[in-house]
C-alpha positions as CSV (number, residue, x, y, z in Angstrom):
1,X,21.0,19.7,-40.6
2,X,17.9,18.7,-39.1
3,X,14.3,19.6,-41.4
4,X,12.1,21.4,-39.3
5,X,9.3,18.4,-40.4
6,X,11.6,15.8,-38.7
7,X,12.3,18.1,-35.6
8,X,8.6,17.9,-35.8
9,X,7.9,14.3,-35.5
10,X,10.6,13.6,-32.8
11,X,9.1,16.1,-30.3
12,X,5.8,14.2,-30.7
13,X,7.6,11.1,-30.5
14,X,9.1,12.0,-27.1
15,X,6.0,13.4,-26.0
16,X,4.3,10.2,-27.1
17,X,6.5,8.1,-25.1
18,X,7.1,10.7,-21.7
19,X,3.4,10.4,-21.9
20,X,3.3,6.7,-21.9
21,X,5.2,6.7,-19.0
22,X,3.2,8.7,-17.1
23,X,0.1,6.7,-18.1
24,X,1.5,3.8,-16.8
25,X,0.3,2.6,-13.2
26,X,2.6,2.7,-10.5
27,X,3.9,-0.7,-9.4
28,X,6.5,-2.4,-6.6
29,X,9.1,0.2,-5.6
30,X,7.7,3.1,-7.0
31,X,6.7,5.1,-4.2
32,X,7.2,4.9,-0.1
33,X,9.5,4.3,1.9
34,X,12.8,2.7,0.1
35,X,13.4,-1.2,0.2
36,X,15.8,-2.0,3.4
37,X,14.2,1.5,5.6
38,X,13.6,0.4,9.5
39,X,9.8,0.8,9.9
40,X,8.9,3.1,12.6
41,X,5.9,1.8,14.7
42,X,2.5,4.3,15.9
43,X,0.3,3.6,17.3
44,X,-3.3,4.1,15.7
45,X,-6.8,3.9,16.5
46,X,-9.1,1.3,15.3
47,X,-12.8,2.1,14.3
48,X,-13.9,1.9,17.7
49,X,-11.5,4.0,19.0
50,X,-9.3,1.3,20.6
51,X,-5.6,2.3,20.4
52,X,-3.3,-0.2,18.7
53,X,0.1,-0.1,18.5
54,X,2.3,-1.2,15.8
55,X,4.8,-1.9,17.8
56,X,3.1,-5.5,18.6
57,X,4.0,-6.7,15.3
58,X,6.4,-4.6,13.5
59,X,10.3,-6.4,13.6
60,X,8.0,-9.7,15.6
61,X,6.5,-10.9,11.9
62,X,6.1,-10.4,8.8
63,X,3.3,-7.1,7.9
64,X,1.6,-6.0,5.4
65,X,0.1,-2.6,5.0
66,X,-2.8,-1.7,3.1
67,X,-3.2,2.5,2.9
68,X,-6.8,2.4,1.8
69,X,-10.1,4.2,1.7
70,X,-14.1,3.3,1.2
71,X,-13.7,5.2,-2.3
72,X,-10.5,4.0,-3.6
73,X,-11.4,1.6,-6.4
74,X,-7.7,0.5,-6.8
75,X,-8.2,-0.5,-2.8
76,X,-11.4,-2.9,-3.5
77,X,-9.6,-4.4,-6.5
78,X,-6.7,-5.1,-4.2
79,X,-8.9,-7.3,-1.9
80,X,-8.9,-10.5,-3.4
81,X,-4.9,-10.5,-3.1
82,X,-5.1,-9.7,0.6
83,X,-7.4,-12.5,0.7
84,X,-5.0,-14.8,-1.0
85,X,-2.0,-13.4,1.2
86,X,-4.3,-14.1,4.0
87,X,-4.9,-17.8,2.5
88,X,-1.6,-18.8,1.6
89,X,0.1,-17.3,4.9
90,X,-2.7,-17.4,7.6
91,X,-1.5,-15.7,10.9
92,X,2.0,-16.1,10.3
93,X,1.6,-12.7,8.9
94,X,-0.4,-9.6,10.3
95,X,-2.3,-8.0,7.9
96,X,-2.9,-4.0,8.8
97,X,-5.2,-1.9,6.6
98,X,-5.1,1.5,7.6
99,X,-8.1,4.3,6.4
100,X,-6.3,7.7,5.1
101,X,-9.4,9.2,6.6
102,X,-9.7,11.7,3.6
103,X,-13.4,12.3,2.8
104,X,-13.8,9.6,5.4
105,X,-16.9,8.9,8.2
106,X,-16.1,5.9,10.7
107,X,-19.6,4.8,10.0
108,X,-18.8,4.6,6.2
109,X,-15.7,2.7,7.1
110,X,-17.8,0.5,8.9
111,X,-20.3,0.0,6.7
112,X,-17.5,-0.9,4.0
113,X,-15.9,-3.4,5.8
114,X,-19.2,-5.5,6.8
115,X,-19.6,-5.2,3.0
116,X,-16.3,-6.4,1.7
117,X,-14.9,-8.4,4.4
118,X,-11.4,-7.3,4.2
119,X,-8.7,-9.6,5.8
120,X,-7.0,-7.0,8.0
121,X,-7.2,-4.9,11.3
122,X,-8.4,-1.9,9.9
123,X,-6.9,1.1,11.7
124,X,-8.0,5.2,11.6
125,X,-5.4,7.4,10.5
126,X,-7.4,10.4,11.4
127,X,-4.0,12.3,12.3
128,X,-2.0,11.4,9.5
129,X,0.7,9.7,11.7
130,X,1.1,6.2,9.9
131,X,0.6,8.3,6.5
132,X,3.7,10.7,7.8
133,X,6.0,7.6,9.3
134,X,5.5,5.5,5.7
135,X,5.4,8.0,3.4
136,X,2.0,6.6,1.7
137,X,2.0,8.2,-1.6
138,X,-1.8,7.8,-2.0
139,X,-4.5,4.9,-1.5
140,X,-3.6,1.0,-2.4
141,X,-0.5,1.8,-1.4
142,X,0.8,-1.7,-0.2
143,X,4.2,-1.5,2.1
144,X,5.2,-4.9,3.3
145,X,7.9,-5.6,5.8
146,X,10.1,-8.4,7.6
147,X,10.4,-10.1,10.6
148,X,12.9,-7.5,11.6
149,X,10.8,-4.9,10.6
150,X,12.9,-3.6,7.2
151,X,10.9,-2.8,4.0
152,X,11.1,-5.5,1.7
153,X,8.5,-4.1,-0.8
154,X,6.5,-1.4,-1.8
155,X,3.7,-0.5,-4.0
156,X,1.1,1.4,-5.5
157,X,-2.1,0.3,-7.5
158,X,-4.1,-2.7,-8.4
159,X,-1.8,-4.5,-10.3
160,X,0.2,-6.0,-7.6
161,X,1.5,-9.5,-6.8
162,X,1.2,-9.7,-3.2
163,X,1.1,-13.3,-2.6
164,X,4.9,-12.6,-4.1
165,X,5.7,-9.6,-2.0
166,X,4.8,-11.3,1.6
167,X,7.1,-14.4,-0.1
168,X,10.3,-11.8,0.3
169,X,9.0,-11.1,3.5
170,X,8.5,-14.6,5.0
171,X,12.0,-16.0,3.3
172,X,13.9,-12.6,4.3
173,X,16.0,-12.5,7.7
């Protein structure tokens, strides 16, 4: 028979810990489209209104996409790994960042990227197509695929190693 004090404890134990886990930050594969999905291709607008479609590099090259937005924090702490991935792989990999548009002006998004200099194409989601066809979770979500166009990792937050994640990429078939 169980004391009611000890019955006690182990609820707040278990609270404790489900709690933990929901503090921690989301990493690689926790949200998005799964590891191995086909990535469909849209086309999108960029800032200037010029249409670009996916399709150019999606299952040419290696990608990686950036869902981000001028007042995602977890976004701006994820540009100096785009800048490595950028360093370390140069153009044999497209880099695509692409503005949710949520509480969003192009001329904010403009201003933000002659600020921070981000490493991608940025693209306007305005629609919510490329949100919709990659099941982007939130902002700072990171989806990177192969040359064949197949998700090779996923993620979520500022904590990410995406030097690492284009490596999958780059060495998968």
């Amino acid at each position: 028979m169980v004391r009611s004090g000890q019955m006690g404890r182990r609820a707040v134990w278990q609270l404790l810990v489900f709690a933990g886990l929901l503090a921690t930050p989301a990493s690689a594969q926790d949200a998005g489209l799964p590891v191995g999905t086909q990535a469909a291709t849209v086309t999108l607008p960029d800032l200037q209104g010029t249409p670009y479609d996916l399709g150019q590099v999606i299952g040419k090259k290696p990608v990686l996409v950036q869902f981000w937005a001028t007042w995602c924090s977890l976004c701006r702490a994820l540009l100096p790994e785009l800048t490595k991935v950028r360093t370390a792989y140069g153009d044999r990999v497209d880099l695509i960042g692409i503005n949710v548009t949520v509480n969003e002006s192009k001329s904010r998004a403009n201003k933000y990227l002659a600020e921070h200099k981000p490493p991608y194409r940025a693209l306007w989601d305005e629609k919510g197509a490329a949100t919709r066809a990659y099941d982007a979770p939130s902002t700072s979500y990171v989806m990177v695929l192969n040359a064949a166009g197949k998700v090779v990792y996923t993620g979520v937050g500022a904590d990410q190693d995406l030097v690492a994640a284009v490596k999958k990429a780059v060495v998968s078939p």
